[in-house]
Backbone as XML, in Angstrom:
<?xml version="1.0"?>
<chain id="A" units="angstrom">
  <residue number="1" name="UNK">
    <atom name="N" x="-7.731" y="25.441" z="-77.523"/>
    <atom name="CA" x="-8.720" y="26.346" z="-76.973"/>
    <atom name="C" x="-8.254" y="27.778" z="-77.202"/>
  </residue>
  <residue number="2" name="UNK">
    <atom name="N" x="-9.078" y="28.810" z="-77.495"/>
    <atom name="CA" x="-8.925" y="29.867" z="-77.779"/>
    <atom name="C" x="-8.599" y="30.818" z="-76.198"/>
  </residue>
  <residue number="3" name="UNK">
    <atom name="N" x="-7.791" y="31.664" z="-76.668"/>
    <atom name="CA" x="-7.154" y="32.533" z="-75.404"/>
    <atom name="C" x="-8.056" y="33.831" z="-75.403"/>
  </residue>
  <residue number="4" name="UNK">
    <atom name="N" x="-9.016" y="33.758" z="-74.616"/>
    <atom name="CA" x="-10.390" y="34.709" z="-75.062"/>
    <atom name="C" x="-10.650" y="35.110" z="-73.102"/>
  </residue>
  <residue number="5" name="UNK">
    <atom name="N" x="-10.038" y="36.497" z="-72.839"/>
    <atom name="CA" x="-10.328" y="36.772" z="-71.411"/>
    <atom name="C" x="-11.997" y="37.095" z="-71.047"/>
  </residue>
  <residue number="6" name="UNK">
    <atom name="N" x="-11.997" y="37.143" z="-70.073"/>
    <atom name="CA" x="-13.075" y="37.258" z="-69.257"/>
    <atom name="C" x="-13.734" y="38.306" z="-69.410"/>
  </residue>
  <residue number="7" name="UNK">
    <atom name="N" x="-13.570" y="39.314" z="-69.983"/>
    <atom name="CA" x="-13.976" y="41.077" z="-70.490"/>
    <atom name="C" x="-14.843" y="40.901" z="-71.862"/>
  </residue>
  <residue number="8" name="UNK">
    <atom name="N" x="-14.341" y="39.668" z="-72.459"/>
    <atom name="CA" x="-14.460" y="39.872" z="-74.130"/>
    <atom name="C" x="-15.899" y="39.207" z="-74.109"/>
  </residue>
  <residue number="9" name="UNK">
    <atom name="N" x="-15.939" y="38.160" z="-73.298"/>
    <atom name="CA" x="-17.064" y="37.096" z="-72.982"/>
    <atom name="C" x="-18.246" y="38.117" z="-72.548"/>
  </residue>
  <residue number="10" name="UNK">
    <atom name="N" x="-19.553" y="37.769" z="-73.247"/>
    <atom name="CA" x="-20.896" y="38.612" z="-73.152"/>
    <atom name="C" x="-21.207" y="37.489" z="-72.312"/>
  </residue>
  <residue number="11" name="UNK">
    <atom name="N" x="-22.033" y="37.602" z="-71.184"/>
    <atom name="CA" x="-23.006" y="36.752" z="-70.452"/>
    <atom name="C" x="-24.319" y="37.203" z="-70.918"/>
  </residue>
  <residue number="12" name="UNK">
    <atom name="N" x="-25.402" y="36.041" z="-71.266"/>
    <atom name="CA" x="-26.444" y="35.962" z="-71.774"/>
    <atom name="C" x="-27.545" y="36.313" z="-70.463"/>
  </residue>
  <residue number="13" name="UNK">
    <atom name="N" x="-28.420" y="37.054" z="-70.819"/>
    <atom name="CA" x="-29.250" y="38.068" z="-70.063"/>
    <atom name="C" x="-30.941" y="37.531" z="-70.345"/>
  </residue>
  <residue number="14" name="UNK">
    <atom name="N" x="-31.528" y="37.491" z="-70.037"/>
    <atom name="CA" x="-33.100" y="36.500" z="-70.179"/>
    <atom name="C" x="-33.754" y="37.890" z="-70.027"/>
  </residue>
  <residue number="15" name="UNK">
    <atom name="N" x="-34.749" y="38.295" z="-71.283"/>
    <atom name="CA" x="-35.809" y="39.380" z="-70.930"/>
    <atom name="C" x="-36.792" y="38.595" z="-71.594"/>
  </residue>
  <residue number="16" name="UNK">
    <atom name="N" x="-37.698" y="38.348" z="-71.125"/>
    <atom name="CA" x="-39.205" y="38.312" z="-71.303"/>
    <atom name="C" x="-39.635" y="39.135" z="-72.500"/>
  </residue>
  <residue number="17" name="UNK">
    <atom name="N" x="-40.554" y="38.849" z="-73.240"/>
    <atom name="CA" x="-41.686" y="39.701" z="-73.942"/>
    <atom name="C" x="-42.254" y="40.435" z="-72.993"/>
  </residue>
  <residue number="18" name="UNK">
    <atom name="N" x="-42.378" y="41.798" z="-73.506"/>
    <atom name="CA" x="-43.698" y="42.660" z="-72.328"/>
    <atom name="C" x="-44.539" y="41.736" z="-72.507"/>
  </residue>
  <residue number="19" name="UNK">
    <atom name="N" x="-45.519" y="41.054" z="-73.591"/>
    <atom name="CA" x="-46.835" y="40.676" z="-73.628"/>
    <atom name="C" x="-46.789" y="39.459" z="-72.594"/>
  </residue>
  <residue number="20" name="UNK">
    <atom name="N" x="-46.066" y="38.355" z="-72.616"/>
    <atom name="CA" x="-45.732" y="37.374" z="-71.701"/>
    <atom name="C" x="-45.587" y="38.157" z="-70.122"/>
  </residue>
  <residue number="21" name="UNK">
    <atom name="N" x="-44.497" y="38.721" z="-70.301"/>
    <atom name="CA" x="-44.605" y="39.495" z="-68.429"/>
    <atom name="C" x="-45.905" y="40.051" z="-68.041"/>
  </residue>
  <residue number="22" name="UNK">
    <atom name="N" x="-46.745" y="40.650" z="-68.776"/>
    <atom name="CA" x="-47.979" y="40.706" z="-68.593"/>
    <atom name="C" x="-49.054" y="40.177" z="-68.461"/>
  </residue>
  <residue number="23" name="UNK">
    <atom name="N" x="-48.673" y="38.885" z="-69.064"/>
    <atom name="CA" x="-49.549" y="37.613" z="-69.062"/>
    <atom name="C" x="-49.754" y="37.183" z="-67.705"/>
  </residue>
  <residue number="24" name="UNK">
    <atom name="N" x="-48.062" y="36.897" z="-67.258"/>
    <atom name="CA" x="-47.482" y="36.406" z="-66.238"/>
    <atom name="C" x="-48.571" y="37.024" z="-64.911"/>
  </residue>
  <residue number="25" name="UNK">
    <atom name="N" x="-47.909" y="38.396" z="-64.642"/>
    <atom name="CA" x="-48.101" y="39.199" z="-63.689"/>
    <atom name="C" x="-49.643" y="39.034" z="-63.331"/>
  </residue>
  <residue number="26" name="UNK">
    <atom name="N" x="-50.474" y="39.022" z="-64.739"/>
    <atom name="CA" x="-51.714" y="38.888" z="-64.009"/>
    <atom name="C" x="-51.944" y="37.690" z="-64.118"/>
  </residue>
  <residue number="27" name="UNK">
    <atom name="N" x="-51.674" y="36.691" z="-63.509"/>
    <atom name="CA" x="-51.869" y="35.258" z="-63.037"/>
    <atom name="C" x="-51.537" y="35.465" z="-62.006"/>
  </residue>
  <residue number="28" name="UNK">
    <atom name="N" x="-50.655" y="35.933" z="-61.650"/>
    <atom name="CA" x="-50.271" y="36.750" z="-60.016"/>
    <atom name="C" x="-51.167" y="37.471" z="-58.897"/>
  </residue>
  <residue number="29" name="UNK">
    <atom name="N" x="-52.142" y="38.427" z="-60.236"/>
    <atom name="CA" x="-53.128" y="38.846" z="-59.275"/>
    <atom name="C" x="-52.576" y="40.664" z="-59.292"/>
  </residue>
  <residue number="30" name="UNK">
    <atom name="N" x="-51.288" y="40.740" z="-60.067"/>
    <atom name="CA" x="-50.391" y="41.755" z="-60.096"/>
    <atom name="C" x="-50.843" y="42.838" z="-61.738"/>
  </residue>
  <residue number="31" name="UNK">
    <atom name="N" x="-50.464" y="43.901" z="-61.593"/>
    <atom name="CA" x="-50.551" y="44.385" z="-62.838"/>
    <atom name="C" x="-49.717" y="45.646" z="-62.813"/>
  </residue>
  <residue number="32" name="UNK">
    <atom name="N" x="-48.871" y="46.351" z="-64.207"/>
    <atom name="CA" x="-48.287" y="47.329" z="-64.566"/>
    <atom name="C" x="-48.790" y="48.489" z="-64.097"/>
  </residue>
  <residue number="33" name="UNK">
    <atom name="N" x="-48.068" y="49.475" z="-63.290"/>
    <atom name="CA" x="-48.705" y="50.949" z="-63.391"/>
    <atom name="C" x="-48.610" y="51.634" z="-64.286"/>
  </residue>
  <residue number="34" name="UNK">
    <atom name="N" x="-49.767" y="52.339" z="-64.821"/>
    <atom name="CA" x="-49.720" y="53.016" z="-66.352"/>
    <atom name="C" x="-49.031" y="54.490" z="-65.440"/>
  </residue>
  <residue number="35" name="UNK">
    <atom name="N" x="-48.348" y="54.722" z="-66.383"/>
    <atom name="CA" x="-47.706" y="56.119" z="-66.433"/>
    <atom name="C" x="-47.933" y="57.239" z="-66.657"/>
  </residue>
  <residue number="36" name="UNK">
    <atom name="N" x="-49.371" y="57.187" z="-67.266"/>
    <atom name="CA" x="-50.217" y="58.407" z="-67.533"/>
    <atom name="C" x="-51.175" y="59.266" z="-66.160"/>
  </residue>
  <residue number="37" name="UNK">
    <atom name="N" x="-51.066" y="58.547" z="-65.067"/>
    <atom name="CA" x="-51.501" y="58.431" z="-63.786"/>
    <atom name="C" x="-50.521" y="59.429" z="-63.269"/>
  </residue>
  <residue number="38" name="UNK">
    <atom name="N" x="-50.157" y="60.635" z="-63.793"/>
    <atom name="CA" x="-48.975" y="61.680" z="-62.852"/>
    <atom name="C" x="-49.634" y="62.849" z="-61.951"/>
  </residue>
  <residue number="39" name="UNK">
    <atom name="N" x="-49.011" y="62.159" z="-60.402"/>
    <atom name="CA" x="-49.374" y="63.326" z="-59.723"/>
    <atom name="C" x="-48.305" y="63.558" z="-59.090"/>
  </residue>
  <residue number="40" name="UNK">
    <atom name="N" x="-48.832" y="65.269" z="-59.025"/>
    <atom name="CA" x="-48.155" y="66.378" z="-58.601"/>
    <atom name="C" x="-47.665" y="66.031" z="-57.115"/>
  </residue>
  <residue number="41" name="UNK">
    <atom name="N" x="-46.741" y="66.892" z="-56.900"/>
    <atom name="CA" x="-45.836" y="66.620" z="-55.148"/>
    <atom name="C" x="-47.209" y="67.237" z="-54.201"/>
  </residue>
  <residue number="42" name="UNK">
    <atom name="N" x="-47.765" y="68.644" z="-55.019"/>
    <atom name="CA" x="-48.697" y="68.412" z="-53.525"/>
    <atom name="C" x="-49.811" y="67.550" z="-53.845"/>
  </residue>
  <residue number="43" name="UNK">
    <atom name="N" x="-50.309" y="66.550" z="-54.772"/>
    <atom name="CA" x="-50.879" y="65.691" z="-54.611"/>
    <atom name="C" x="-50.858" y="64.348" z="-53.479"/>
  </residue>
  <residue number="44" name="UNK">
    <atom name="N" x="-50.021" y="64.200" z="-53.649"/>
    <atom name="CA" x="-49.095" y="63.542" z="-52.877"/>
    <atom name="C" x="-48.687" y="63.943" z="-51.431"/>
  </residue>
  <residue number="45" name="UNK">
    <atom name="N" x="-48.652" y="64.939" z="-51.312"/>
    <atom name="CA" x="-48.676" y="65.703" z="-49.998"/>
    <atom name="C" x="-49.829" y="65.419" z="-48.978"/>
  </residue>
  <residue number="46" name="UNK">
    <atom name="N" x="-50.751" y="65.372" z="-49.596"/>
    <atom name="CA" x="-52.086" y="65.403" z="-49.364"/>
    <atom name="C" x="-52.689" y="63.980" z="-49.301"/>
  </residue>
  <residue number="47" name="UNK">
    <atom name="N" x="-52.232" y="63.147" z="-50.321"/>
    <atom name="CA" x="-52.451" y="61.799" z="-50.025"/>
    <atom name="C" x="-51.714" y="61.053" z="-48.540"/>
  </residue>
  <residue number="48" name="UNK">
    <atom name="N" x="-50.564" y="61.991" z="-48.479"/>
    <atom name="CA" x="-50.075" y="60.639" z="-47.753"/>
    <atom name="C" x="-49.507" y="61.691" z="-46.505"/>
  </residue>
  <residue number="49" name="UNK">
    <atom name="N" x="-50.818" y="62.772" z="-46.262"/>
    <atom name="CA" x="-50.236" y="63.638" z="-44.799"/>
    <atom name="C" x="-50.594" y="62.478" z="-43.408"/>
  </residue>
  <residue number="50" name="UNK">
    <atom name="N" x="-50.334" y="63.043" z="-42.399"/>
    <atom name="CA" x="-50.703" y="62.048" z="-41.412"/>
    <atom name="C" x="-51.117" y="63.467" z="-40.512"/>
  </residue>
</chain>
């Protein structure tokens, strides 16, 4: 057996396709926030005064 420490070893990481996670999500009932949607702090101010 090879003398191979614990640093050298990559652990394998699972990412999805966006198109699949998207698939997914809306079977959920869920969907991505588009990012083009930017509001300002006093937007926001204003949305969420009490």
């Amino acid at each position: 057996m090879a003398n191979v420490s614990n640093s050298k070893r990559q652990k394998a990481t699972f990412t999805p396709s966006l198109k699949n996670f998207k698939t997914s999500l809306g079977y959920e009932g869920m969907t991505i926030n588009k990012k083009s949607n930017v509001q300002t702090i006093e937007d926001l101010k204003r949305k969420y005064a009490r």
